[in-house]
N, C-alpha and C positions, 0 to 999 in steps of 0.2 A: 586871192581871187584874180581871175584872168584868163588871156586865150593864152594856151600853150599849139605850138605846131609840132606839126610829127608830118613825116613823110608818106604821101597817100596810097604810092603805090607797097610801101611793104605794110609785113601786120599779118596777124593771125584771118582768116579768110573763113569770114562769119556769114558771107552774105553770096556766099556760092563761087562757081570758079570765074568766072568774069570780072564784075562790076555789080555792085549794091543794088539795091531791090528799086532805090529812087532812079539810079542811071536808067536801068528799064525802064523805066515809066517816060522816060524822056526817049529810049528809043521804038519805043511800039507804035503801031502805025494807026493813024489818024481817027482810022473808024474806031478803032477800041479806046472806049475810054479805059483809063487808068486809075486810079485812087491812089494819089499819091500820097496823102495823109497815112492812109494802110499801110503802104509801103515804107515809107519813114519811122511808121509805129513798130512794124516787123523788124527795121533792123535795131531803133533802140530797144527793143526787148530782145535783141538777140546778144545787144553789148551786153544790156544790164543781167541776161544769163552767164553771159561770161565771166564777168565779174565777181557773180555770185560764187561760179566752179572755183575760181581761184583762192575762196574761202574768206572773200575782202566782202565787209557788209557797214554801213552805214542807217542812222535812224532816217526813215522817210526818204531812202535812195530813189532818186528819179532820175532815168537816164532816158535823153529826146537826141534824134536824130535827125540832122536835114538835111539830104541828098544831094540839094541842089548848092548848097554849101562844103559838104561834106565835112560839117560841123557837129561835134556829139557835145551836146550841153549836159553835166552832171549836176545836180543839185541835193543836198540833206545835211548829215550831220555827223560826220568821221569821227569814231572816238579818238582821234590820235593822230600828229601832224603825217606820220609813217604809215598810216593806212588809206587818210588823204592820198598821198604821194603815187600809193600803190593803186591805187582806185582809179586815177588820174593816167597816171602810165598802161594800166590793164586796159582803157577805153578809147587811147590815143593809136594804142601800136595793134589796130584790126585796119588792115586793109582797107581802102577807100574814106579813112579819117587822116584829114589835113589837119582840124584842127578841134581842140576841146573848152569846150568853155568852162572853167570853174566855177562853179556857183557852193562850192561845198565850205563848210563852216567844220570848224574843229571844237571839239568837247575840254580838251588838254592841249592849249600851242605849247606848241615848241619852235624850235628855228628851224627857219625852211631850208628844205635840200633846194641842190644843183639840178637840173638835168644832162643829160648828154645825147647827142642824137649819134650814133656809133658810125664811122666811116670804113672803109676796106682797109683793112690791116689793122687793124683796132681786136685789143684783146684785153680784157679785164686788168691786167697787170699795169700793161702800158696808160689806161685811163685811169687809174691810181695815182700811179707818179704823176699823173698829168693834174690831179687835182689836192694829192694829199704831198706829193712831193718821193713817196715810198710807194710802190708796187706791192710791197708786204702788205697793203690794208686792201688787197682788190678783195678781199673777203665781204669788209663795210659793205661794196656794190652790188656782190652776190645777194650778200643778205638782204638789203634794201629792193632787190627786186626779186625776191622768191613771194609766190611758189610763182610766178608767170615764168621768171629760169629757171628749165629743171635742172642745168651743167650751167659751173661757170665757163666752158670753150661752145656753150650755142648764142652764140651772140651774130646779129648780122647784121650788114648796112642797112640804113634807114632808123631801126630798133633808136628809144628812146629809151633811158635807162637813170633811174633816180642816184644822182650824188649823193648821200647823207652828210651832214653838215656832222662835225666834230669836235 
């Protein structure tokens, strides 16, 4: 458990093409009120659909958003340290989250992965040697982060992407 950071401006683009439903609410004009509460609820129901698509599910998953932090708090109950991982990484790398609060509990520990926050010029191979010593296993990375990668060459800066421990 913990904050993990992820880079805000990249990330899959859950919450329209600008800026999050909370950044609006901080830029609309005076007369209108806002319901920022609404707005932070809309986008943690937009993570926790995401999540969902990606076929990652936990007991009593609750995922909260706060705009004005651009913090996604996940909490419940991962059957599996590798679906933790995945849940965590699917919630982090959406546009406009900086950073994720872990709140989730595992069913089965095991040993926690790495993460990697991917730089330009970075390609599965080379983050391999870089952590297993061989490029041959960039496969482990692939696999630790499907289905959010549908290819291992769609990787791009910013992306945070789970080590598996081995």
């Amino acid at each position: 458990m913990g904050i993990l950071s992820f880079i805000k401006e990249a990330g899959e683009k859950l919450f329209g093409t600008a800026s999050a439903p909370a950044q609006a609410a901080q830029d609309a004009p005076a007369a209108a009120p806002v319901d920022v509460d609404a707005l932070n609820k809309i986008a943690g129901d937009a993570i926790a659909n995401y999540i969902s698509v990606q076929g990652l599910s936990a007991t009593n998953l609750l995922v909260t958003y706060d705009g004005a932090s651009h913090t996604v708090t996940v909490s419940g109950e991962a059957p599996d340290q590798a679906t933790k991982e995945k849940i965590l990484v699917a919630a982090g790398n959406v546009h406009n989250v900086e950073k994720v609060d872990d709140q989730l509990t595992v069913t089965s520990p095991a040993p926690e992965a790495q993460f990697h926050t991917v730089v330009s010029g970075d390609n599965l191979w080379k983050i391999a040697e870089k952590y297993y010593g061989s490029g041959a296993k960039n496969d482990l990375i692939f696999q630790a982060n499907t289905p959010m990668l549908k290819s291992p060459d769609k990787i791009y800066p910013g992306q945070v992407l789970v080590i598996p421990a081995v």
